[in-house]
Every structure is written in structure tokens, then in C-alpha cells.
C-alpha positions as CSV (number, residue, x, y, z in Angstrom):
1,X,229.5,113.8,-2.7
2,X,229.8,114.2,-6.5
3,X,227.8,111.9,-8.9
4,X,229.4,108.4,-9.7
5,X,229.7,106.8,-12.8
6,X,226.3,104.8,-12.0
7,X,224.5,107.4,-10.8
8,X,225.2,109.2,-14.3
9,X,224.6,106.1,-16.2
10,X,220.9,105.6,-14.4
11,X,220.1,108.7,-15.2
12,X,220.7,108.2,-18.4
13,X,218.9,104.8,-19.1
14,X,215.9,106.9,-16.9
15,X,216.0,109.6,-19.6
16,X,216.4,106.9,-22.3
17,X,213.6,105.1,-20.9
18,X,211.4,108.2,-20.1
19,X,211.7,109.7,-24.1
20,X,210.6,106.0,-25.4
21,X,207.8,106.2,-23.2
22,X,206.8,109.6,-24.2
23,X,206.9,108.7,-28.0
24,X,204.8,105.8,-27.5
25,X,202.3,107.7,-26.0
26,X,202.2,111.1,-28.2
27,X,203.1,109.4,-31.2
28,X,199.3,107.9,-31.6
29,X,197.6,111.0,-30.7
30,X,199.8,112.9,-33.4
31,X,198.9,110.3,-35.8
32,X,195.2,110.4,-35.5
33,X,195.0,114.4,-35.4
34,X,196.7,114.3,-38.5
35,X,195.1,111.4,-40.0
36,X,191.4,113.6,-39.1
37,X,192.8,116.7,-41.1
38,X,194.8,114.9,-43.9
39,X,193.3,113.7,-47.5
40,X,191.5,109.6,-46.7
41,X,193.6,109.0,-50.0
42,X,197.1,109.7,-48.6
43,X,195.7,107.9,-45.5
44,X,194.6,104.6,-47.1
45,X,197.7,104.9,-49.3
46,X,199.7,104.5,-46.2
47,X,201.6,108.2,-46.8
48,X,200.8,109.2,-44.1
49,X,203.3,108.6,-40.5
50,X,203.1,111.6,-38.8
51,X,202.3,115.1,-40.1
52,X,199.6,115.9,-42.3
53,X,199.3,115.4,-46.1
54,X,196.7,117.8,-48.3
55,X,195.2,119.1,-45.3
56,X,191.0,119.0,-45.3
57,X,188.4,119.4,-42.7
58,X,185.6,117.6,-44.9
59,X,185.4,114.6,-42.1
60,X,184.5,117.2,-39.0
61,X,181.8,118.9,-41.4
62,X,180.4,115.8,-41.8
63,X,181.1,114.7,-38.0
64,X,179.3,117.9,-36.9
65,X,176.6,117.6,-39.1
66,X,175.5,113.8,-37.9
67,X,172.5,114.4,-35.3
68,X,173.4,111.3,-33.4
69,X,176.8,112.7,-32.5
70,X,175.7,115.8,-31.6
71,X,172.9,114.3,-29.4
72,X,175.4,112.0,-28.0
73,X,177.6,115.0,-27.4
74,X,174.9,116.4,-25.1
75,X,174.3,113.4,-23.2
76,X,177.5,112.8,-22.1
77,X,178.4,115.9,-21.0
78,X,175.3,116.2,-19.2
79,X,175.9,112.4,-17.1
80,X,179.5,113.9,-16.8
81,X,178.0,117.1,-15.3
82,X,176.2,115.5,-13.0
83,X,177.7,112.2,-12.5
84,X,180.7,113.8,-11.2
85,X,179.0,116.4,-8.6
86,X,177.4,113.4,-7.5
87,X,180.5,111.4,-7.0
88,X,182.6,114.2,-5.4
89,X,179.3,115.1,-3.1
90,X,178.8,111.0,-2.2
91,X,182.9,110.9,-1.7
92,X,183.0,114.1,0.5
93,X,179.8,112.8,3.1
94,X,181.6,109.1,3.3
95,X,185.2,110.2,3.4
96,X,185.3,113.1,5.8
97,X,183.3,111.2,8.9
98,X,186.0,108.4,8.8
99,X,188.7,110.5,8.8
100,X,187.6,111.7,11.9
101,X,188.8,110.0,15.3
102,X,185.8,110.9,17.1
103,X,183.7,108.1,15.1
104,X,182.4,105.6,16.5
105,X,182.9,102.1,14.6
106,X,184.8,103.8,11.8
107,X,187.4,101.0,11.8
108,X,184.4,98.2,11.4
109,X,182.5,100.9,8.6
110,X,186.3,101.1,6.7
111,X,186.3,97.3,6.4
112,X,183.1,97.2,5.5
113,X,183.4,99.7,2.7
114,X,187.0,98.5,1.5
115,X,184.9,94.8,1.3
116,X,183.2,95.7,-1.4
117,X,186.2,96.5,-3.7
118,X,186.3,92.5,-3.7
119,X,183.2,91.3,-3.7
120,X,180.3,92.4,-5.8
121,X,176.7,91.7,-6.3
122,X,177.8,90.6,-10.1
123,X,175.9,92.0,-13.2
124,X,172.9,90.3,-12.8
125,X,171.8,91.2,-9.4
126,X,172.5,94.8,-10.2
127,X,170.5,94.8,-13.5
128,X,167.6,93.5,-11.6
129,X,168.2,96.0,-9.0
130,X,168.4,98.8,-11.9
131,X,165.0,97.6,-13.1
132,X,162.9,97.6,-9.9
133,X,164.0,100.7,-9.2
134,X,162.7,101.9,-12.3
135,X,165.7,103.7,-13.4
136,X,166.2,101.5,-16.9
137,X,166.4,104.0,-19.6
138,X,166.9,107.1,-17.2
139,X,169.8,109.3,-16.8
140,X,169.9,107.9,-13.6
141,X,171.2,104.3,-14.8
142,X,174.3,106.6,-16.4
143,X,174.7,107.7,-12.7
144,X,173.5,105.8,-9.6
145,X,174.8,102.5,-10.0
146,X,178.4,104.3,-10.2
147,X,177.7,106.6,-8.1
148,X,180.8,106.3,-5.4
149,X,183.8,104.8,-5.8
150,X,185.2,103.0,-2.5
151,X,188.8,103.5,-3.9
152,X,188.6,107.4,-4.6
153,X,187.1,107.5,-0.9
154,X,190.1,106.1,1.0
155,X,192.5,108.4,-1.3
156,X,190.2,111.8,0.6
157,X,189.6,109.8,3.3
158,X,193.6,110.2,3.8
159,X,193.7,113.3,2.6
160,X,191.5,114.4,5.2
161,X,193.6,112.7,7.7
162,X,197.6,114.1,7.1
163,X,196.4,117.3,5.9
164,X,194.0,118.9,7.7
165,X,195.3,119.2,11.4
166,X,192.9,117.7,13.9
167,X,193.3,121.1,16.4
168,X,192.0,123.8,13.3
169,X,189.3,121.5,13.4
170,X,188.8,121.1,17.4
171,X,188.9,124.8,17.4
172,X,186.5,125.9,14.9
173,X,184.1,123.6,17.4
174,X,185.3,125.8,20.5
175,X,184.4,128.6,18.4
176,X,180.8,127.4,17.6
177,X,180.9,125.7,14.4
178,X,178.8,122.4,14.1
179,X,180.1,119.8,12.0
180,X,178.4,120.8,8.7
181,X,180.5,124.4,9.1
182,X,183.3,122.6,10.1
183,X,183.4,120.3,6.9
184,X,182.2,123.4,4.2
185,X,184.4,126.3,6.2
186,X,187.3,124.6,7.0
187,X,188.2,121.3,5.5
188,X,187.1,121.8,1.5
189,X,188.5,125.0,1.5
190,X,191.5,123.6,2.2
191,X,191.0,120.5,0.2
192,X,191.5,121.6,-3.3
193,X,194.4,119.6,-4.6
194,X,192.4,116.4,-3.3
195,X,189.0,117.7,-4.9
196,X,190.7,118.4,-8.2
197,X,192.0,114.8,-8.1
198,X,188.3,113.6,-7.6
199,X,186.7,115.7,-10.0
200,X,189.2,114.3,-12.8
201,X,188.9,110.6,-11.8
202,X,184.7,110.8,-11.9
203,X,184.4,113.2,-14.9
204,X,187.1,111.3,-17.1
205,X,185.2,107.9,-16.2
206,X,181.9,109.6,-16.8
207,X,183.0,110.7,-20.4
208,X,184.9,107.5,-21.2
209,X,181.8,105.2,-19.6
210,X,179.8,103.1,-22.5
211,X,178.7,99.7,-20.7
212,X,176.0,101.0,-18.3
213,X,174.5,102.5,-21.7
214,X,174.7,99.4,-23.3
215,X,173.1,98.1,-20.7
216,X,170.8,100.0,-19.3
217,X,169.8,101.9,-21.9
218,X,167.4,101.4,-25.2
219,X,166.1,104.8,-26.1
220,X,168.7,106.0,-28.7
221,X,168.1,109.6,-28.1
222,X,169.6,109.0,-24.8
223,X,172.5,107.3,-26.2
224,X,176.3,108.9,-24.8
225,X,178.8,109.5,-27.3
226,X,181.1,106.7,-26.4
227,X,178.0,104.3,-27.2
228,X,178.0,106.0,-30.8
229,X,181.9,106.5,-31.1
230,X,181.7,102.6,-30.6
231,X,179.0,102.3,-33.3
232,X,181.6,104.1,-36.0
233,X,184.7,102.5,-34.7
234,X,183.8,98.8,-34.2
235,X,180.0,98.3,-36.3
236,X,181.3,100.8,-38.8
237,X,178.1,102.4,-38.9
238,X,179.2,105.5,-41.1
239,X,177.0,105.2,-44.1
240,X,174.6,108.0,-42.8
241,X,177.7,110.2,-42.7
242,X,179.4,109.2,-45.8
243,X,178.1,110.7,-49.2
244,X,176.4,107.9,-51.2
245,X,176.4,110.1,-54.4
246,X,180.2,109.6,-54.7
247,X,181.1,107.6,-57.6
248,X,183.1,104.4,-56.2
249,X,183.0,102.3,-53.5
250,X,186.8,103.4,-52.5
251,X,185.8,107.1,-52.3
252,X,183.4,106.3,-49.5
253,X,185.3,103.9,-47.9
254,X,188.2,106.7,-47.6
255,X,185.6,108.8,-46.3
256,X,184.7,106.3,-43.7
257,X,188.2,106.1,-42.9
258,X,188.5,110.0,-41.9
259,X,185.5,110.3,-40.1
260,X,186.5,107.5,-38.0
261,X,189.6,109.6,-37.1
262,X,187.7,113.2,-36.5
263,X,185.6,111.0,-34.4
264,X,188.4,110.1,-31.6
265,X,189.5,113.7,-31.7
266,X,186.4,114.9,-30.8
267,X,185.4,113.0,-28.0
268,X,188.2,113.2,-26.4
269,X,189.2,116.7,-27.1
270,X,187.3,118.0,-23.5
271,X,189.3,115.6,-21.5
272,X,192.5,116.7,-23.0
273,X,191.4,120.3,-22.5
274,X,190.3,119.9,-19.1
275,X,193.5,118.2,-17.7
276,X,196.3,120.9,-17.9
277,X,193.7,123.3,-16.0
278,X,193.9,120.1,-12.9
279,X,197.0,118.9,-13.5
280,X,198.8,121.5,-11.1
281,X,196.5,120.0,-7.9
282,X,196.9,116.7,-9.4
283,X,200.7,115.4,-8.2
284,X,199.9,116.9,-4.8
285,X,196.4,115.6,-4.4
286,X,197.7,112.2,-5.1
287,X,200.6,112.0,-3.3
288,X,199.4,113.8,0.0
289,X,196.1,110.8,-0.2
290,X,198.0,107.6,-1.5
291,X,201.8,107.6,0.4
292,X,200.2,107.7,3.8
293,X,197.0,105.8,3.2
């Protein structure tokens, strides 16, 4: 059966709909790129819509020069690092027992589990519980507290289920394998689309994460970069970047202005890099664990 006239006209108002969205999201990301690489005077003068005018890279010498950015650099992709093997290795041991039929009291463990996606201890009680464990100013605080995520666990919990056929794993028992072989032979070899999911979802919140630092944290050297990036963006703390041996106020001000750019590139420049090399398992690793869960 041919397309009908409404057929053709929802596609169209899809595409139509589609390209407005695209342009909303790309047009900001174009804009600040060019606004990092383009003179602060066209900038501030308000030439400047889309692509660059008087192209200079002065604001990412003085961005890569700053010590606190480059310390706060470090840190985060160090709590990312580990963060995220943490998560995915938490995620793996709670998700992969209750997707199996053979547990005991899995149904009672899921509603436990899924209860605490409502109900939380509040700030508060988890500061305090931060603090007696002694993990206040500690990489730890950037990790622990955050250190599963019940909703990522029922998306490989699922996965687990409607992918992996019960019998492959029923005869890799007949064949000797205990559990632990089972798990690391069978099922994560077979689970990359779902692991690639999880490593995005941890890592990306790891890089984008600021509160726990704000909380936990007081030792500036231990600082991540979204703690800083907040510093420039919001406090406007760029005077140790900015040159004060310029002659006018408006010089450093346009200055301020560029860095402030160069800034959101370069934090978020390893996310962007790091999702077309995922985004292949991504669709599939998503779909497979959410449409059946």
C-alpha cells in the first residue's frame, strides 16, 4: 500500500520538527567554539552569530597556562577513571544475580533496591555518614557515595535477562563453569552494547559531577574541574588568568569574556570525543535493556 497524503505530510512535519531540534542543539555548541577562537572585541560587540571573526587562540594559552585548571583537569579524569570502573563493577555484581531465576528472594531484593529510587536518607544523613567514615576530603567522597546507580542496574539487569539465553548459561554449568566463569566467560563477553551504555552514563556523570565537591571537599588541590569551570562561569574568578598589565578595564573584561568560552570547550571536549567511539553500542544497549524492562 502506497504512502497517503498523511503519511507524507507526518513525515514532513517529523523532518521539520527533527531539523529545528538539531539547530537548537548544534547552534550553541557552534557558537561557543567560535566565540573561544574569535577576537573578545567582535564578541562583546555582538558580531559575532556563528562563525568566527579575527581568529585567535590567546584565551586557551592562557586556559592552559592556569594551574588550577590543569590540576582540576587531572582530578576529574582521575574520579572519572575510577568512578566509572567502580560503577560498571558495582552494576555488574547487583545486576547479573537478579537476572537470574535461580535466586532466591530476588523479587523482594528488586523491590528493595527500586525503593530507594524514592526515598533517600536526604543530604544530611549522608554528610554525616561521609564524615564518620572519614572519607571528607578523599577521592573517595567523589566516588562512594555515588557509587551505584539503582536505575542503570535494572537497564543490565534486563539486559541480562532478554539477551543472554538462560540454556548457554545452564550449559556452561554442565560443562564445569562455576558462577564467577559463567558471569566473566559468558555473559560480559556478550554484553558489550549494554556495558558501553554503562560506561557512558557513569563516566559522563563523573565528568559533569560538582556538588559532592562542593560538599565534601575543602582541599583545593583536590578540586575537579567542573568545581573550577563553576568558579570562572558563575564567581567570575578570572583575574589570575587575565593580564592585569593591559591598559583598560574593557580589555580585560574582553579577555574574561574568551576565556570563559575556551573554558566550556575544554571540559567538555573528552565527552564529545568519547561518544561517537560508544555511540554504535549505544541505541542497541538501550533498547535491548529498557523496552522489555
Amino acid at each position: 500500500m502506497g504512502e497517503t497524503r498523511g503519511d507524507r505530510a507526518f513525515d514532513i512535519v517529523n523532518i521539520l520538527f527533527l531539523c529545528i531540534i538539531t539547530v537548537l542543539v548544534i547552534y550553541p555548541l557552534l557558537f561557543v567554539l567560535s566565540a573561544s577562537i574569535s577576537n573578545p572585541a567582535k564578541v562583546f560587540a555582538g558580531e559575532l552569530w556563528l562563525w568566527p571573526k579575527e581568529i585567535t587562540f590567546d584565551g586557551y594559552k592562557r586556559i592552559f597556562a592556569n594551574k588550577d585548571i590543569m590540576t582540576g583537569y587531572g582530578n576529574t579524569i582521575l574520579y572519572t577513571f575510577v568512578g566509572t570502573a567502580v560503577n560498571v563493577v558495582l552494576t555488574i555484581c547487583a545486576a547479573y544475580p537478579m537476572s537470574r531465576k535461580d535466586l532466591k528472594g530476588r523479587n523482594v531484593l528488586t523491590v528493595l533496591i527500586v525503593f530507594t529510587m524514592f526515598f533517600t536518607g536526604g543530604l544530611i544523613p549522608t554528610y554525616l555518614i561521609v564524615k564518620d567514615l572519614g572519607l571528607l576530603d578523599s577521592i573517595w567522597a567523589m566516588i562512594l557515595p555515588n557509587a551505584i546507580a539503582v536505575y542503570n542496574v535494572i537497564i543490565m539487569r534486563t539486559y541480562f535477562q532478554t539477551s543472554i539465553p538462560s540454556e548457554m548459561q545452564e550449559a556452561a554449568s554442565i560443562d564445569g563453569c562455576d558462577n564467577f566463569r559463567i558471569l566473566t566467560r559468558v555473559v560480559l563477553p556478550l554484553s558489550m552494547p549494554i556495558l558501553a551504555v554503562m560506561v557512558l552514563f557513569y563516566s559522563v556523570a563523573h565528568w559533569n559531577a560538582f556538588f559532592n565537591a562542593l560538599i565534601y571537599l575543602s582541599d583545593r588541590t583536590k578540586f575537579p574541574l567542573q568545581l573550577i569551570l563553576r568558579e570562572i562561569l558563575i564567581q567570575g574568578q578570572t583575574q589570575d588568568m587575565v593580564d592585569m598589565n593591559d591598559d583598560t578595564l574593557m580589555r580585560k573584561m574582553m579577555e574574561a569574556e574568551s576565556i570563559k568560552y575556551g573554558v566550556v570547550v575544554v571540559a567538555n571536549l573528552p565527552v564529545l570525543m568519547l561518544y561517537p567511539f560508544l555511540q554504535r553500542y549505544f541505541v542497541k544497549g538501550m533498547m535491548i535493556g529498557a523496552l522489555k524492562g
